[in-house]
Backbone as CSV, one residue per row, in Angstrom:
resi,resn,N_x,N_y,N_z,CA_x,CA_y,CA_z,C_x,C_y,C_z
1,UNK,95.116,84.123,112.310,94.117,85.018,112.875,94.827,86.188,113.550
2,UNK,94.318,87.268,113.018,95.496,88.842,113.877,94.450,89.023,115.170
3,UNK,95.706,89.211,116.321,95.101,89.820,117.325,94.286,91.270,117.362
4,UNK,93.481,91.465,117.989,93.068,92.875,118.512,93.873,93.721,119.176
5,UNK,93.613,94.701,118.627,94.708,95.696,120.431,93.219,96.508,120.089
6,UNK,93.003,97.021,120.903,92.183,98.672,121.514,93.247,99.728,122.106
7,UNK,92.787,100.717,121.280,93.770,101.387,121.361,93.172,102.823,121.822
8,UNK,93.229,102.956,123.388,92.491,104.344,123.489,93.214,105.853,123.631
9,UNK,92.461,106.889,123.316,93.253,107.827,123.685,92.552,109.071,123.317
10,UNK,92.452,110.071,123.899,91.651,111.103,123.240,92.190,112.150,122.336
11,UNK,93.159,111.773,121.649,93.565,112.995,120.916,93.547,111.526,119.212
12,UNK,92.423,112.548,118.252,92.036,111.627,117.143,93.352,111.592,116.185
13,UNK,94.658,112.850,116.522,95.682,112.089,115.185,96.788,111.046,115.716
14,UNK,96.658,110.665,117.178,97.738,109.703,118.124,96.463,108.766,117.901
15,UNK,95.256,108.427,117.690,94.490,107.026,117.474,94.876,106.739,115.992
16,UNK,95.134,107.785,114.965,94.881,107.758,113.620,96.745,106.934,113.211
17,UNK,97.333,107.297,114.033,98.461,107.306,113.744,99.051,105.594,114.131
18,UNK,98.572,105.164,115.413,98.930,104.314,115.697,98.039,102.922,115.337
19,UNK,96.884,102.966,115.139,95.697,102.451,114.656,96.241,102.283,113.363
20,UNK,96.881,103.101,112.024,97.281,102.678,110.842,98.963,101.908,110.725
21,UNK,99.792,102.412,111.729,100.793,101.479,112.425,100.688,100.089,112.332
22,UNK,99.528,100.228,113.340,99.098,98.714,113.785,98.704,97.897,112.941
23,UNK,98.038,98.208,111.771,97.172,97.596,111.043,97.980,97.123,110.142
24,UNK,99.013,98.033,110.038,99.865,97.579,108.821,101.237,96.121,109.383
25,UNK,101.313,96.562,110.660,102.277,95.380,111.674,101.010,94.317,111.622
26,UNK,99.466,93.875,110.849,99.060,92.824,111.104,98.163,92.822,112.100
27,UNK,98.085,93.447,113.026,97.014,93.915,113.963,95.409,94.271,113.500
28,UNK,94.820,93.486,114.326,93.296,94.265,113.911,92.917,95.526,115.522
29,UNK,92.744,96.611,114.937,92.594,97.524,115.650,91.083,97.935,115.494
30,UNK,90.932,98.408,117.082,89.671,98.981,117.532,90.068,100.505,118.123
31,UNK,89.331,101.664,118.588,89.824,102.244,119.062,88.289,103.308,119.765
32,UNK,89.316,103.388,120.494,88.249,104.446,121.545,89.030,105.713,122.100
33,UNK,87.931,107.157,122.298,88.660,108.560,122.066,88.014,109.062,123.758
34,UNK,87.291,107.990,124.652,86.888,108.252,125.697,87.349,106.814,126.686
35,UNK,87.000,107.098,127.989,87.077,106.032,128.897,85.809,105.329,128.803
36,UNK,84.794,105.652,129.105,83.887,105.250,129.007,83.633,104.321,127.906
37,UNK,83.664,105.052,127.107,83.717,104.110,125.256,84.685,102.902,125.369
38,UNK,85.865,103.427,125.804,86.947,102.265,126.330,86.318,100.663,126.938
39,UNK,85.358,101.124,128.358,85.217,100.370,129.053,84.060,99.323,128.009
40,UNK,83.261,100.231,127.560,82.091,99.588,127.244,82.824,98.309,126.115
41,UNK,83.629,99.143,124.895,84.796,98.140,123.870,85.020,96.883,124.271
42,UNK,85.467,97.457,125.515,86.510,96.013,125.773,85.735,94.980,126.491
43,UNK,84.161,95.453,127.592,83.245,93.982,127.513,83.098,93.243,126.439
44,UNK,82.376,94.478,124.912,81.840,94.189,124.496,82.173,93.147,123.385
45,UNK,84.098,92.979,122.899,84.912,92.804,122.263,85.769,92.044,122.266
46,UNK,86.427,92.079,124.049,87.223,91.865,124.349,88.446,91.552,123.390
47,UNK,89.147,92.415,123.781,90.577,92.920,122.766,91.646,91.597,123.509
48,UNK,92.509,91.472,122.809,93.705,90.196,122.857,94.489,91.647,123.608
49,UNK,94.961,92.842,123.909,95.695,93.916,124.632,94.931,95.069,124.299
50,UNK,95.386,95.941,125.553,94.706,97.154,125.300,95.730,98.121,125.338
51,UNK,95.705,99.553,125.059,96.599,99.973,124.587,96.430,101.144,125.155
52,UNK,96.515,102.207,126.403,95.598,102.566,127.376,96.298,104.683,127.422
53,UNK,95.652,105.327,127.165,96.058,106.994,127.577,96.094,106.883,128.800
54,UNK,96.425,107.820,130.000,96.358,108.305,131.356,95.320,109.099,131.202
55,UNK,95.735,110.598,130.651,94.929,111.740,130.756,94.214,111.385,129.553
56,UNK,92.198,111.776,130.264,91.343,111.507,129.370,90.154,112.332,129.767
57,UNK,89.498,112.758,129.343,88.055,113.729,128.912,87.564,112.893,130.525
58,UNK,86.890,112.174,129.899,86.180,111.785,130.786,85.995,110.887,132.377
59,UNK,87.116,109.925,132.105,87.563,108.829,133.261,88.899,108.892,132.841
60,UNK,89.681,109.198,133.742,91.186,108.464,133.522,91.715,107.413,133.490
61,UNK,92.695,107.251,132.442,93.186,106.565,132.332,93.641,105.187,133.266
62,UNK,93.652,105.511,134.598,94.276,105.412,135.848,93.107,104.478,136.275
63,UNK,91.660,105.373,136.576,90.670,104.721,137.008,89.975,103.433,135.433
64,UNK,89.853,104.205,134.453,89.971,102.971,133.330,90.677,101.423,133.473
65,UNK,91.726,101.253,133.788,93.126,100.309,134.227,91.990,99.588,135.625
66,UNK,91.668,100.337,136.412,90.976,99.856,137.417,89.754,98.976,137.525
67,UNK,88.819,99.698,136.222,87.781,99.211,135.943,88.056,97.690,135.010
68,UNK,88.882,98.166,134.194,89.469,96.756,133.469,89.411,95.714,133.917
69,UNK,90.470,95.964,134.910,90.622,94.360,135.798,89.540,94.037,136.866
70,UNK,88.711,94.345,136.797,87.366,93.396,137.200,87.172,92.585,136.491
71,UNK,87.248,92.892,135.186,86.280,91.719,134.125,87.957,91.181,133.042
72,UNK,88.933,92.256,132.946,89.192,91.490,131.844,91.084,91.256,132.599
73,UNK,91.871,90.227,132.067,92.830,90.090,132.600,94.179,90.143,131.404
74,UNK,93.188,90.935,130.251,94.347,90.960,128.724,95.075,92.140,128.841
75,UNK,96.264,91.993,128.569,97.540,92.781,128.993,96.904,94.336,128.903
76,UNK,97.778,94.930,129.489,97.808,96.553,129.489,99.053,97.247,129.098
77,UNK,98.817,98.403,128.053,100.401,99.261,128.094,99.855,100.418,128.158
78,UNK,99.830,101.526,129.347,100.201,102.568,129.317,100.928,103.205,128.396
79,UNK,100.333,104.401,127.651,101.064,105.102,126.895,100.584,106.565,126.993
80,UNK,101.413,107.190,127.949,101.050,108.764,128.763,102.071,109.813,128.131
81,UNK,101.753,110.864,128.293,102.774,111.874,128.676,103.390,112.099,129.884
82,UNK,102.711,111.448,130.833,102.654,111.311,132.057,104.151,110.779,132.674
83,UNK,105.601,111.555,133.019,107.072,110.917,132.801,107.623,110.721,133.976
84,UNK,106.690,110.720,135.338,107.036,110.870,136.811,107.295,109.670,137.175
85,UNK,108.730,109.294,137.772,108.514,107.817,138.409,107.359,107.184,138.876
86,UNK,106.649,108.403,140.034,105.100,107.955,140.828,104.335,107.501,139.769
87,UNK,104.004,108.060,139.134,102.800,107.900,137.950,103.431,106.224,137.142
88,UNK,104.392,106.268,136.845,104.598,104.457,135.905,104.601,104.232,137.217
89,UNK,104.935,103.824,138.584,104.913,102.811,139.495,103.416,102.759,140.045
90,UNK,102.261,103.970,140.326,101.394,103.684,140.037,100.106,102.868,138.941
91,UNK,100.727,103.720,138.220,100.112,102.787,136.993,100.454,101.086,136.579
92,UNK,101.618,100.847,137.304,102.196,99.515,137.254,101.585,98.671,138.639
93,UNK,101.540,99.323,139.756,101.262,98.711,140.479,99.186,98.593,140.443
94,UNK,98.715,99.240,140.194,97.335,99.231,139.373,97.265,98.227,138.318
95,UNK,97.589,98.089,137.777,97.683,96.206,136.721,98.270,96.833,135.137
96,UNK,99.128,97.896,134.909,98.949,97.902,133.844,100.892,96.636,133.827
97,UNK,100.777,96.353,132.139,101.341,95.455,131.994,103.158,96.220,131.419
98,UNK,102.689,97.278,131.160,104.374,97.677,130.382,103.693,99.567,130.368
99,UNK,104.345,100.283,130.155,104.066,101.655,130.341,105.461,102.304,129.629
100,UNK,104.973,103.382,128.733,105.512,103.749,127.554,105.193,105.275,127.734
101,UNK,106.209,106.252,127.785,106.089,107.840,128.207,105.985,108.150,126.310
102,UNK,104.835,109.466,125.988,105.229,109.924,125.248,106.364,110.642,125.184
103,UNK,107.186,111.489,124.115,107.344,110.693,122.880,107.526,109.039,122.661
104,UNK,107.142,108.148,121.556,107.507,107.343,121.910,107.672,106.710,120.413
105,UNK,108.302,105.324,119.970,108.680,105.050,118.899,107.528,103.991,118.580
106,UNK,106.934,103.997,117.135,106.046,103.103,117.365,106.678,101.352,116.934
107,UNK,107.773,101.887,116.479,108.101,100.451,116.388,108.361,100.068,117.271
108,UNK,109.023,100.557,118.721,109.031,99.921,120.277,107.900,99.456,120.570
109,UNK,106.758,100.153,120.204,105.856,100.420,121.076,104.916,98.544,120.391
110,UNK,104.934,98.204,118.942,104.607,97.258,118.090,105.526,96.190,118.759
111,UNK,106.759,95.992,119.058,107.091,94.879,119.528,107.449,94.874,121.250
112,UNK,106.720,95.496,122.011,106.026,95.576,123.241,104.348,94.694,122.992
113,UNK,103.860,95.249,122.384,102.537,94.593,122.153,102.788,93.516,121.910
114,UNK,103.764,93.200,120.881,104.250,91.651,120.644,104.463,90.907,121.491
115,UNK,105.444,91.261,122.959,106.344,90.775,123.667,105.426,90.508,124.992
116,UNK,104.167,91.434,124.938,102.775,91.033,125.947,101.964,90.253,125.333
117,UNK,101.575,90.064,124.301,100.786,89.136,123.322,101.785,87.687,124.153
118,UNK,102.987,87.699,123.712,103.436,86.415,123.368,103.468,85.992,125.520
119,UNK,103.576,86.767,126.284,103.602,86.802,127.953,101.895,86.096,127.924
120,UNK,101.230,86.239,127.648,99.768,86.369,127.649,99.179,84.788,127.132
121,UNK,100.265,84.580,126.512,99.907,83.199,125.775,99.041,83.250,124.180
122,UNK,99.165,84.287,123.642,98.092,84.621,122.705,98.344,84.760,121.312
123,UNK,100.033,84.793,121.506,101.337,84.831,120.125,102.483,84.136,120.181
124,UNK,102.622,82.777,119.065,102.941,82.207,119.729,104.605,83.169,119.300
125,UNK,106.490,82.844,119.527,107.062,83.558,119.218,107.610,83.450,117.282
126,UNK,107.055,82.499,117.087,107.372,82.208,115.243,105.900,83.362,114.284
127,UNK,105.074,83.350,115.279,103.712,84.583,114.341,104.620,85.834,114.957
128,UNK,105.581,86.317,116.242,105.911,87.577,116.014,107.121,87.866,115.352
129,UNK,107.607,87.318,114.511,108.650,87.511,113.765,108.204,88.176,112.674
């Protein structure tokens, strides 16, 4: 059975890009281009990880991460442009689970998801090989 990631972000060729990444590493991907849309996804779905922008149209990224952990406790990775120490120690100390500055490699970025999947209890380490 492939995990979910949700994968949000508001720019449609960084969803297009990593969303066909993913799919092809075995992943079943969802994706959302707002916070809002984000929040509603991940009640409605609940994703095995989420895969999270900072800067966003509508709710940030930041406050998104916030809203999350009320209801859901499945990993988080930051993936910003956002490259300020403050900003990853915020965002870390806010619940996200691993935080990834654009540019970024997506094959890092695929066995990060792996390496929180398998923290999470949700992979075991012989499915991420």
């Amino acid at each position: 059975m492939s995990k979910t990631i949700l994968v949000v972000d508001d720019e449609s060729k960084m969803l297009e890009m990593i969303g066909n990444y993913l799919q092809k590493e075995g992943f079943g991907v969802m994706t959302a281009a707002a916070g809002r849309e984000a929040l509603r996804k991940a009640k409605e779905e609940q994703p095995d990880l989420i895969v999270l922008d900072w800067m966003m149209p509508d709710i940030a990224g930041i406050e998104v991460l916030a809203e999350l952990r009320k209801f859901s406790q499945a990993p988080v990775i930051m993936l910003t442009a956002k490259t300020e120490e403050v900003d990853k120690l915020l965002g870390l100390e806010m619940g996200a689970d691993d935080y990834i500055t654009k540019p970024f490699s997506l094959r890092e970025l695929s066995a990060r998801i792996r390496a929180q999947l398998r923290r999470a209890g949700v992979l075991s380490a012989a499915a991420s090989d």
